[in-house]
N, C-alpha and C positions, 0 to 999 in steps of 0.2 A: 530047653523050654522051662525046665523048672529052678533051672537056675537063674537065668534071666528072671521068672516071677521074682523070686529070693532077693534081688536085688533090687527091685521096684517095691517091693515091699521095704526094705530097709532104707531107701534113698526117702520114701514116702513117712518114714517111720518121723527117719531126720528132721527132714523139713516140716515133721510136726511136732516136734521137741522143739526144734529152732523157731520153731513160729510163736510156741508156746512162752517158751524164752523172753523172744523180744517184749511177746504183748506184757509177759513179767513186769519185764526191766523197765518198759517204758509206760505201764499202771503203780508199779509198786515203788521203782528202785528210782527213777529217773526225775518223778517229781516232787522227790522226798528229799530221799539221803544225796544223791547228785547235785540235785537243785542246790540243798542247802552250803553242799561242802564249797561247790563254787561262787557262791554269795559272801559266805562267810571268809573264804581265802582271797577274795578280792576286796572285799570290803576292810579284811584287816592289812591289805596290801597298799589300798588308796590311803583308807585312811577318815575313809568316805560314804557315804551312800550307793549303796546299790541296789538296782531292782531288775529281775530275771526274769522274764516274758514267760517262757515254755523251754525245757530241756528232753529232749527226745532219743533213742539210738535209733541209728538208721543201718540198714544189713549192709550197704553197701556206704553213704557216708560217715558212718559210725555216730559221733555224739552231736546232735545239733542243739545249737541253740538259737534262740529266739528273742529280741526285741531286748538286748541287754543294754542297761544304761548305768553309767559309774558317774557320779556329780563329785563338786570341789569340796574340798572338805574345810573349806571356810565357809563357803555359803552353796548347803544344799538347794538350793533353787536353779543355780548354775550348774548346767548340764560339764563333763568333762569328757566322755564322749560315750555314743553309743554304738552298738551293730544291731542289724536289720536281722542278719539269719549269719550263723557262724557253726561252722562243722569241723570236725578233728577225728584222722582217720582211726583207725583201731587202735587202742593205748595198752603199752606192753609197757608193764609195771613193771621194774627194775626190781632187784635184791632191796629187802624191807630197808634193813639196815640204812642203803645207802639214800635212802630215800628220793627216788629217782624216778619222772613219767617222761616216758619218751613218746613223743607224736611223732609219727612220719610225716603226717599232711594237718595243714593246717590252714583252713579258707573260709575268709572273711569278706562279707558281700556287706554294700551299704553301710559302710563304717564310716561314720562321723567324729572328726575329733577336734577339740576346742583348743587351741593354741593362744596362748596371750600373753604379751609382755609387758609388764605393767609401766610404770612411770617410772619406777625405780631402775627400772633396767632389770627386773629379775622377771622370772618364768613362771604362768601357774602350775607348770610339772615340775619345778627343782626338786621338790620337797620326794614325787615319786621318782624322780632319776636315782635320789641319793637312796631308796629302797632297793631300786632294781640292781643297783650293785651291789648288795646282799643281802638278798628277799628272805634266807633262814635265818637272817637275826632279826627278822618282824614279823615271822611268821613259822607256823607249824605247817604249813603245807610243804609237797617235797620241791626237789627243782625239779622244773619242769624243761624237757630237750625239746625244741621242735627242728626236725630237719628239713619241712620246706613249710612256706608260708605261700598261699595262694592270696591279692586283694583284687578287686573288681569292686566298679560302681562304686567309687567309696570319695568321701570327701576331709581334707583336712582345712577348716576353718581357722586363719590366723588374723588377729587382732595386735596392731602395736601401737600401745599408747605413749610409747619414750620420745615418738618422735613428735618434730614442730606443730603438725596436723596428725589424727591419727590414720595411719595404714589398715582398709580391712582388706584380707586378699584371700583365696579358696584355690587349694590345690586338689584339683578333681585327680582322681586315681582312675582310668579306663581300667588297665587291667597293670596288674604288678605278680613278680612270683622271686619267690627266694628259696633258691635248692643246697643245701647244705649236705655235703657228701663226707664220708670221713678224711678225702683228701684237701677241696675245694668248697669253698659256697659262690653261689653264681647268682646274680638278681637279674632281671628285666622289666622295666614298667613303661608303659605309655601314659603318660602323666598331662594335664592342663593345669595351667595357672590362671587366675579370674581375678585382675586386680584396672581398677581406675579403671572399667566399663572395657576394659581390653584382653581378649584372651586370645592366651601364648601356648599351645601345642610341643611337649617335650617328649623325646624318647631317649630313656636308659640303659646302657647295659653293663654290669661290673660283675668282677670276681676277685675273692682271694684265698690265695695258699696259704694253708695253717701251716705248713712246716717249714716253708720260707718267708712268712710274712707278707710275701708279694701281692701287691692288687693291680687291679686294672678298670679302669671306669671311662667309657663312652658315651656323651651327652649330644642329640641333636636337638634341631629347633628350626622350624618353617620361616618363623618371621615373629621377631622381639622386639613391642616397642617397649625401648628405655626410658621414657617417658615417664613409665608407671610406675617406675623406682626411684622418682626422683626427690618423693623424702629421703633416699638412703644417699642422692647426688648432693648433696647440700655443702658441702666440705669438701668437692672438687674445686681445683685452681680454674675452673670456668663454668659460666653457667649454661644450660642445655636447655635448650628451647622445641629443637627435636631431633631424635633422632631414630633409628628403627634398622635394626641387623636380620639377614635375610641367610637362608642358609648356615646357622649356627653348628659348628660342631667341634665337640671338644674331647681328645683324647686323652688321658692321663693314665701314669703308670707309677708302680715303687717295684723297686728288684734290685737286690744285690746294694743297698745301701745308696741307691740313686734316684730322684724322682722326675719322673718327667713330662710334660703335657704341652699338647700341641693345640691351639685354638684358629679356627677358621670361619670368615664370616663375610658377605658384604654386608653394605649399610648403604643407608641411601636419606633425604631429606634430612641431613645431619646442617641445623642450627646452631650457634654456642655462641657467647658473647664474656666478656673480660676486660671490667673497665670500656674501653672505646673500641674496643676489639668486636668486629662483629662477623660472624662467619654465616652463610646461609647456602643453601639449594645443596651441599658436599654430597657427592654419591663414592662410591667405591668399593673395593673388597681389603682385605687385611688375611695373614698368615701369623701368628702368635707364637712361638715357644719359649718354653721356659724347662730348663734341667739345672735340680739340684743336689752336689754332690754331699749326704751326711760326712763323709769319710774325711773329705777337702772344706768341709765347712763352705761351699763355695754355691753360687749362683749363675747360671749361664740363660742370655736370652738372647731369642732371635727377632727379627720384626721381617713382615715381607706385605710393605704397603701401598695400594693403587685408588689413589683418589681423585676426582676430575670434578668438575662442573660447581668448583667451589665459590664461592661471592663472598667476600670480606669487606669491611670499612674499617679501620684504625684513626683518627686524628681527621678525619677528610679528607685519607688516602681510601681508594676506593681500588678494590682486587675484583675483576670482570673474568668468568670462567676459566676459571687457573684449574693447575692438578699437580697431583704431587705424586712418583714412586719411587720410594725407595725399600735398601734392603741392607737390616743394622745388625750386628749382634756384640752381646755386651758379656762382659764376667765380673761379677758383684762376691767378693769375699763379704765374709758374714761377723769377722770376727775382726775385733781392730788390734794393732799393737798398739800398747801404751796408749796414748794420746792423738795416734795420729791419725787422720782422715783416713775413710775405707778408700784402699787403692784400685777403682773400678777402673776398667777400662773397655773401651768398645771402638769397634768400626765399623763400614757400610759406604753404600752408594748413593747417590739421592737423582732425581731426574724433575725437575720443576717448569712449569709455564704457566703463563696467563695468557688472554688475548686481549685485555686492557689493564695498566695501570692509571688510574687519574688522579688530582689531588697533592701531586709531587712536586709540588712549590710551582714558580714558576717553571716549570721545565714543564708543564701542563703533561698531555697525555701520550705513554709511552704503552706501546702495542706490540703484538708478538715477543712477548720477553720467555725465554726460558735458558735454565740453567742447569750442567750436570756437574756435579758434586760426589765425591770421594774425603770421606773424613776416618779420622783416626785419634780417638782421646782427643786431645787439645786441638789438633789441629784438622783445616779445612783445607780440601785441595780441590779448588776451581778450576775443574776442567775446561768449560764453555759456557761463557755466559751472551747470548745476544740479544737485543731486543731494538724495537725501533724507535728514537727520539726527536722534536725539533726536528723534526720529518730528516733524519738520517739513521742509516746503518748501523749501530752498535755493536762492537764485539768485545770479549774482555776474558782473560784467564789472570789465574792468582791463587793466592791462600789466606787460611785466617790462623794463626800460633798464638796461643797466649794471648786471646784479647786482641792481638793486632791483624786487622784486615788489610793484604798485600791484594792489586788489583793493578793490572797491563790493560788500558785500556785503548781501542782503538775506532776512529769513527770520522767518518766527512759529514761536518756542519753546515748550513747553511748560515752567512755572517749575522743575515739579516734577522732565522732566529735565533741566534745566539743573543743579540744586541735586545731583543725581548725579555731576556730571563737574567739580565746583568741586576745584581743588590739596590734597591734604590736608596736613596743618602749618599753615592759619589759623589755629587759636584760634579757631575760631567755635562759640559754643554749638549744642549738638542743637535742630536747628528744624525745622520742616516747614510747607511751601508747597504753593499750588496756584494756578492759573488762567495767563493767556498773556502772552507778548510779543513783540511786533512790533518787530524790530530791523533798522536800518538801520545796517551800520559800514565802515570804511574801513582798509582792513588794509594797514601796510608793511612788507617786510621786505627784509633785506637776505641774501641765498641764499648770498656768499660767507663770511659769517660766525658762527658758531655762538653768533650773539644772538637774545632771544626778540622774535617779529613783534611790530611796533606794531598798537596799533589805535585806532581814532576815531569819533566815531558817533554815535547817539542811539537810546534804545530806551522805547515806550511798552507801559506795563503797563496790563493789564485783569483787572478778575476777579481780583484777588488777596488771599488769606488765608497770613497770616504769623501761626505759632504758633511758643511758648517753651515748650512742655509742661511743665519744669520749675519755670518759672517760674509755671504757670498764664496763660499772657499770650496773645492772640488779638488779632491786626491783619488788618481788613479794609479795603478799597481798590476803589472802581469803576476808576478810571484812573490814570495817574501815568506822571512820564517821567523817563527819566537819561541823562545825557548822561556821555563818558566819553571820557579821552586818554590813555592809557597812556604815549605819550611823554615828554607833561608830567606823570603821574601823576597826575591829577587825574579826579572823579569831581563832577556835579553834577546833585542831583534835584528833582524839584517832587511833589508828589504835594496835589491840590487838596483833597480829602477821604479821610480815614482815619478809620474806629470803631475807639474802644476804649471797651470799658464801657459801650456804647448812646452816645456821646460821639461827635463826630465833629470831628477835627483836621484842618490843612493842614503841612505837612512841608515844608520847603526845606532845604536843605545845599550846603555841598561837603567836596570831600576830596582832599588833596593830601598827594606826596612817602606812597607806600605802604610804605615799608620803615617809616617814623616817620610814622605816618598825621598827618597836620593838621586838624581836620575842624572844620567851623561848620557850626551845625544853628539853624533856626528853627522854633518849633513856634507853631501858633495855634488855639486850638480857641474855644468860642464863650465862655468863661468863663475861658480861659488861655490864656498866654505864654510862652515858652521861648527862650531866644537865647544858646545856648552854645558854648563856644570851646575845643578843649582838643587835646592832643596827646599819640599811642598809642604808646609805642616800650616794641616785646617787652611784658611783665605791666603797665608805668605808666602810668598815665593820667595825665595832668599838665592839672587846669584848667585855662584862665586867666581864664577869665569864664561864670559862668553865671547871667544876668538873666530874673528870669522872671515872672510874675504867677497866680495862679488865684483868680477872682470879683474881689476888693475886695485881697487881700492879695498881698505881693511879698517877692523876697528875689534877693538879690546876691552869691554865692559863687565864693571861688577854693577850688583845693587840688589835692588828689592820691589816685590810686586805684591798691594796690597789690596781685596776687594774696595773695602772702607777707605784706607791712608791713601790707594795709588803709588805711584811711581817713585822709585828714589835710587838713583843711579850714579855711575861714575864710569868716565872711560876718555879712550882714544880713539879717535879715528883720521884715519889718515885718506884721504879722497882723491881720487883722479876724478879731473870735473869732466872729461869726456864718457866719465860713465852714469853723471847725471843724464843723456838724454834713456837711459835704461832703470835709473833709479824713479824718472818721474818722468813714465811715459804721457802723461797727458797732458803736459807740455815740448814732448818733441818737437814740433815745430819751430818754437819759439827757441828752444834750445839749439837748434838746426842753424838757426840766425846768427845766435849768439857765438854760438862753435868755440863752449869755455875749453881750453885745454892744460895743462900742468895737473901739481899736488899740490894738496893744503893738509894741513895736521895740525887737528884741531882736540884741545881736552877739556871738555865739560862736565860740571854737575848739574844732575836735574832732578826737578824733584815735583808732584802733581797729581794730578788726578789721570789714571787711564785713557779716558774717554776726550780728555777736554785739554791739549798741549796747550793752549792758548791761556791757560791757567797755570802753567807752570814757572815754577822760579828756577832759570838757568842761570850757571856761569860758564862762560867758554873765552877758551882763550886761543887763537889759532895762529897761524903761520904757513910760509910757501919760501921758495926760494923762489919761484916764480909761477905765474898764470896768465893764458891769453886768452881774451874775449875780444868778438871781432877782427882776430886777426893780429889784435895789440896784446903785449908781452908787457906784464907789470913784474921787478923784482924785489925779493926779501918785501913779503908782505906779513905785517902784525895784527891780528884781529884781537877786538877785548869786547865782547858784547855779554848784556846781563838782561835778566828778563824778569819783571814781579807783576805780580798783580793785574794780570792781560796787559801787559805793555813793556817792550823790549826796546832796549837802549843799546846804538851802537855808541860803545865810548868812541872807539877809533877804531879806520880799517887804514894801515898808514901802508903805503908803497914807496919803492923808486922805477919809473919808466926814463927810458931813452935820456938818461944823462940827467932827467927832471926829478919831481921829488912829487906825489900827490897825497890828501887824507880825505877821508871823508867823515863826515859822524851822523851820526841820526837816532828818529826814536821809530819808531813800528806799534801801530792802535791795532788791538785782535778785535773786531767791529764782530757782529752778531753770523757774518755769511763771509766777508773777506778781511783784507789784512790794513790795515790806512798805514801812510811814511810818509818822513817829512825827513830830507835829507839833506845833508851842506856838501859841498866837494869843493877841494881847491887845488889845483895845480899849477907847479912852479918849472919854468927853462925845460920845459919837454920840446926835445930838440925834435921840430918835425921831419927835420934831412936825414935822420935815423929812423925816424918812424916812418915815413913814407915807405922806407921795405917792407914792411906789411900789411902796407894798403897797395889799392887800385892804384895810386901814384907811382909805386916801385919806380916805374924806366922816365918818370920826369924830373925837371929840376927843378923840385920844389923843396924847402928847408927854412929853417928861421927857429925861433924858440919863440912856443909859447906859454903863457898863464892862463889862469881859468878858474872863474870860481861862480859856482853854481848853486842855488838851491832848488828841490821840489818836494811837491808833494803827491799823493795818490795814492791809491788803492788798490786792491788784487793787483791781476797780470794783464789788466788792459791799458793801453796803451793811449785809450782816449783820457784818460783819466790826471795823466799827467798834466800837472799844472807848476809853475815855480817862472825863475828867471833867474840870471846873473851878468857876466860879461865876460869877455876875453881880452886877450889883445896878445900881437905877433908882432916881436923887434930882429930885426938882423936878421930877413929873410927874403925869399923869393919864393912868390905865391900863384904868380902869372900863370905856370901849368896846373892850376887847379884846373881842372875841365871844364868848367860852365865859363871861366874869364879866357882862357885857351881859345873857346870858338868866338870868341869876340875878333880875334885879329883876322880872320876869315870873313867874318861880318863886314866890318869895317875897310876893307879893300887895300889896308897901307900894307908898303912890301916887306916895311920896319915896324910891326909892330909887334909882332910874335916874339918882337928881342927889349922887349920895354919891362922891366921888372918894378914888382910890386914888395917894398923892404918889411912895411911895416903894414899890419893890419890891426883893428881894434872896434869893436860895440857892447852895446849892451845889448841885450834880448831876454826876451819871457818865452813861456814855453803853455801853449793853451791850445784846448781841443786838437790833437795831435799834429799842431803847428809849432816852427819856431819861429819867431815874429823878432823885429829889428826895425828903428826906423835913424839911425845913426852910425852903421856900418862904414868903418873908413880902411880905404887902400890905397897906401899911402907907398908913391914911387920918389925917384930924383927928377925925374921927365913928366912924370903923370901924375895924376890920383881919380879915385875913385870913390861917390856915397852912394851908399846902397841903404835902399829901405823896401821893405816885403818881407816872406813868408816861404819857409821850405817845408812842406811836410813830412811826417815819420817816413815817410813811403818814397821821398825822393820827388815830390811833385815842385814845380817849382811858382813862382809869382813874385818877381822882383824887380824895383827898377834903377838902374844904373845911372848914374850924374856925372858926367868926367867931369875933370877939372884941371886948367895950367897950374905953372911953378906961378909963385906970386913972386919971387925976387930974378934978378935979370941974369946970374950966375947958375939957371937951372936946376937950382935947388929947392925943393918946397920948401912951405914953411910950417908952422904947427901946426897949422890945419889949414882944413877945405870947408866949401862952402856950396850951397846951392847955387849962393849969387854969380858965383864963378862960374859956372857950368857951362861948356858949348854944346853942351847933347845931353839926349835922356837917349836910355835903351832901355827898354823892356823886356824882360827874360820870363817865358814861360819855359812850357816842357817838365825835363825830368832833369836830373842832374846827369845822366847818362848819356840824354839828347836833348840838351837843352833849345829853344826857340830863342829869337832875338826880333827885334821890331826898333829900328831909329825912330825916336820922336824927336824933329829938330827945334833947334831954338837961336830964333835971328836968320838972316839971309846969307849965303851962301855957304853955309856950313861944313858943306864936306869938300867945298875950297881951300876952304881958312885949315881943314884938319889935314889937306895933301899940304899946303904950305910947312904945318906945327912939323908933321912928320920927316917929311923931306928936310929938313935942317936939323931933326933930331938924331937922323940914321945917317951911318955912314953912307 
């Protein structure tokens, strides 16, 4: 019990010593000699002014101070920073000598500090940075150790006036602590930034070894808008409109001579624009590293990027929520040999899509496109690219080496939008398509140079109908294939079947050198030939070979096709006339009549307008060994006709038929709608007894030689139109089986008269309103004769009346002619030529007395 007293007495003793002490130090020592030594060691340290609130010791904080404020030692009115209340644990004064204060603790509350960068670009601390690196040569005070630093509530105030606008921005200090151990120092602070009315929430924490030099530093961050720094963006290669990272954090290290730091973040409302480049709504997250080796001089980085819901516009190509991930990393040497470029190299993966592009030329708008990608240094290797276009399919892999973009692509068209997005300025007439193709092409291009991509390829058509509207023209096609080089210019198709006309062809070509097309075409259909050669530069068409055939007949032509000149041609053609009723169906019929048959070869020049043959100046020169129309065989025929100035001249069309000899000449008027002729014909000893084999007459005995010389005239292909005249006449023949005089001896009831022959015939006649008209026709016998006057029509109609007549001398011979006056009868002949009528008109009393008498002494 008495010793316990002894102890409370001395513990009581202490604590009144120690009381006495402090109230000492903090009356006598604290606001004297402390106060002044810290004013005066700070103030010969700034440089500056200083003013010291209150300095107190505290038994448990040890030294506080109070309301201390250091100003710039340019201009004392500029505060350079203050503290509110600041404490330092107990100070263990080192060996005098070595002049040395070591603080264990050291904690400063409400410290304000004034940071600013002038225009100059320099610091209002340079001037105390270059002290603090060493304070005994400006000062008699000792060094001072502190081994931990405690801040709280504290603010650092930064001002930069270097930049375009000035930056003010406040980095509030929550709580900060720095533990300095003999081995390690370790910090930790929860820090805000307060810049452009936005503040940013950060947390720190770092360490390093004093014996290895090694640190380590980890920085978070809630949500960073970039924005606020974007005086310091100004000298980015794009401009930032907004952007804001979410989840910031970033690790970094140095050890063993390697540095390394890892950065992780999404971001989200990321804007940026670059020239025409315009990027809006970007969200995503990002992975960052970066290792550098001091040892290797070397740099190593990684990227791990997911971005989506991006909007772009470039040029009036417009990007509708695209996204991008990929995942790259690179190695950057640091140090160059000689001269030559740093040898960087990197690789990665990429993964990209949009779900609209618009703006892409004519090709309008292309949807679900994405593509994955594997690159390495220079080169690209396109794994999948699809997207959908011209409302088809797209697929496509490839690479990019060296500038050159290699692309497989693959895709069914529709023709109809393909025939939308063709270059305008072709020259291609208004056409219209439909049905598909299936295209396989091979695209090159070279991305350094502002040349147009190659492409290469093959594409097969289905289903397709090709219209000329204007032209009236319709090409149909089951399948068909083209193949195509753009580098070489060249283009070559097949197309096995095409209709036209209910017809169906096969189509081969090619085409090369597109600025001056080159183009060879084969055509073959089951009745024709086509094999032409010619060359397209701007409006000319320059033939040089067009061979062709259709049915039986062919032709062999060069020339030239001019928008402005028109036509200018030369060639051969050689004709089978029975393939006119197919060359000009819209007159089959009449060709059906006619029923031309043989060859002609025929070689002209021509030369015109496109549009208007009737304006053309021809020369042709033709030939046959032979041709039949109606039936009749004309041989060795010579044509020479020439055409100028709408008006075509037969010089001569010369033949020889049936042992005779005929020509014809004429001229031909091209009138505003049809064709006007005015034509001569003459024929000489055209033996009818040979030509009757192919006529209706074949099995009669009818024969003689006749002449014939005709003219008319007329227009188009009607037949009313014909008007003209000429004459005949028939010597050293027998004519009696013509049909229409044949049913005369039927008529006429004699039993001899069927055997009366007619030698000689002859008139003249005109040819009007599709009649041939005669009012002087003589048939002329040794027993008989006959005058005929009337009308046969085109058509075979008939209206003619018949005169006999006797021998005028008493030896049964006629004489040069006949007469009406002589007449014992009239007959009247209607009908047709095929069935002819007959009607006696008699003349005088007993007439068909007097003609049983004539006859019965003229017949056996």
């Amino acid at each position: 019990m008495k010793k316990r007293s002894i102890i409370l007495i001395l513990v009581f003793s202490l604590l009144t010593v120690l009381s006495a002490g402090v109230y000492y130090i903090n009356k006598a020592v604290m606001p004297t000699i402390i106060k002044e030594k810290i004013t005066a060691g700070l103030s010969g340290l700034t440089s500056g002014k200083v003013t010291l609130g209150n300095v107190r010791f505290n038994l448990f904080r040890g030294v506080v101070i109070s309301d201390l404020e250091l100003f710039d030692q340019k201009d004392p009115s500029k505060k350079l920073c203050s503290i509110k209340d600041a404490s330092a644990g107990f100070l263990f004064i080192g060996f005098i000598k070595e002049k040395k204060i070591i603080i264990p603790s050291l904690n400063l509350n409400s410290l304000e500090f004034y940071f600013v960068r002038q225009k100059d670009g320099s610091f209002n601390i340079t001037y105390l940075a270059d002290k603090l690196k060493n304070p005994l040569a400006h000062s008699n005070m000792p060094a001072i150790i502190i081994k931990a630093v405690k801040i709280s509530d504290s603010t650092i105030h930064f001002t930069d006036l270097a930049t375009q606008l000035p930056v003010i921005a406040s980095l509030n200090i929550s709580r900060m602590s720095l533990n300095m151990s003999w081995q390690k120092a370790i910090a930790e602070a929860i820090i805000s930034i307060a810049m452009d009315n936005k503040i940013m929430d950060f947390g720190i924490k770092a360490s390093y070894a004093y014996s290895t030099q090694a640190w380590k530093a980890d920085i978070i961050a809630e949500t960073v808008d970039v924005l606020a720094f974007k005086e310091y963006l100004k000298n980015l290669p794009v401009t930032l409109d907004s952007a804001q990272l979410t989840g910031l954090k970033i690790d970094s290290s140095f050890e063993n001579d390697i540095l390394k730091a890892n950065t992780t973040f999404g971001f989200n409302s990321l804007g940026l624009r670059q020239n025409d480049l315009v990027v809006k709504d970007a969200k995503g997250s990002t992975t960052f590293s970066a290792v550098y080796s001091k040892s290797e001089n070397k740099l190593g980085l990684s990227l791990d990027l997911d971005t989506s819901g991006v909007n772009a516009q470039k040029d009036g190509l417009k990007l509708i929520n695209a996204s991008l991930q990929t995942n790259a990393k690179m190695n950057i040497p640091l140090v160059k040999k000689d001269n030559a470029p740093i040898a960087l190299t990197y690789e990665g993966t990429a993964v990209a899509s949009a779900d609209e592009i618009s703006g892409a030329g004519q090709i309008g708008m292309i949807s679900g496109a994405s593509a994955k990608l594997q690159f390495k240094n220079n080169e690209v290797l396109i794994q999948e690219l699809r997207a959908k276009a011209l409302d088809a399919d797209i697929s496509a892999e490839g690479d990019l080496k060296e500038n050159i973009l290699n692309l497989d692509i693959e895709g069914d068209f529709d023709l109809e939008e393909i025939s939308q997005v063709l270059p305008q300025g072709l020259g291609l007439p208004a056409f219209e398509i439909s049905g598909t193709t299936e295209t396989k092409t091979h695209l090159t291009f070279d991305t350094a140079k502002q040349e147009a991509p190659m492409f290469k390829g093959e594409a097969t058509l289905q289903n397709v109908s090709f219209q000329l509207p204007q032209d009236k023209i319709t090409l149909e096609t089951d399948v068909g294939r083209v193949k195509f080089d753009t580098s070489q210019e060249s283009l070559q198709w097949h197309f096995e079947t095409v209709k036209y006309l209910d017809l169906a062809y096969s189509l081969d070509g090619n085409l090369k050198n597109f600025k001056t097309p080159q183009i060879n075409a084969l055509i073959i259909g089951q009745d024709a030939r086509l094999k032409i050669d010619f060359v397209k530069e701007q409006d000319l068409i320059t033939i040089s070979s067009a061979k062709g055939s259709y049915k039986n007949s062919g032709f062999d032509i060069t020339g030239s096709l001019d928008a402005e000149k028109g036509l200018n041609a030369s060639g051969t053609i050689d004709l089978d006339l029975e393939d006119l009723k197919y060359l000009l169906p819209q007159d089959k019929i009449a060709l059906q009549q006619i029923n031309p048959k043989g060859r002609c070869m025929v070689d002209a020049d021509i030369a015109g307008p496109l549009k208007d043959y009737s304006s053309w100046r021809i020369n042709a020169k033709g030939k046959s060994d032979w041709i039949s129309c109606y039936g009749l065989k004309f041989q060795n025929i010579v044509l020479d006709y020439t055409q100028v100035q709408n008006q075509g001249f037969l010089n001569l069309l010369q033949f020889d038929a049936y042992r005779g000899k005929g020509a014809i000449k004429g001229k031909l008027e091209f009138l505003e709608k049809d064709i006007g002729y005015a034509l001569r014909g003459i024929l000489n000893d055209i033996d009818l007894g040979i030509m009757k084999a192919d006529t209706p007459l074949k099995k009669k005995n009818f024969y003689g030689l006749l002449d014939l010389n005709i003219s008319v005239k007329g227009r188009g292909t009607g037949l009313n139109t014909i008007a003209g005249g000429g004459s005949f006449a028939i010597k050293d023949g027998n004519i009696w089986e013509f049909n229409p005089l044949e049913g005369l001896g039927n008529f006429i009831f004699s039993p001899g008269f069927n055997k009366v022959a007619f030698t000689n015939a002859q008139a003249d006649f005109t040819i009007q309103d599709s009649y041939v008209a005669t009012d002087n026709l003589e048939l002329i016998g040794p027993e008989f004769g006959l005058m005929v006057e009337g009308k046969v029509s085109f058509n075979g109609e008939l209206d003619l009346l018949l005169n006999t007549q006797l021998p005028i001398n008493g030896q049964g011979k006629i004489g040069d002619t006949i007469s009406k006056a002589g007449s014992l009868s009239s007959i009247k002949v209607t009908g047709t030529a095929k069935d002819p009528k007959y009607k006696l008109q008699a003349i005088g009393e007993n007439i068909m007395k007097k003609l049983g008498e004539i006859f019965s002494n003229i017949t056996p």
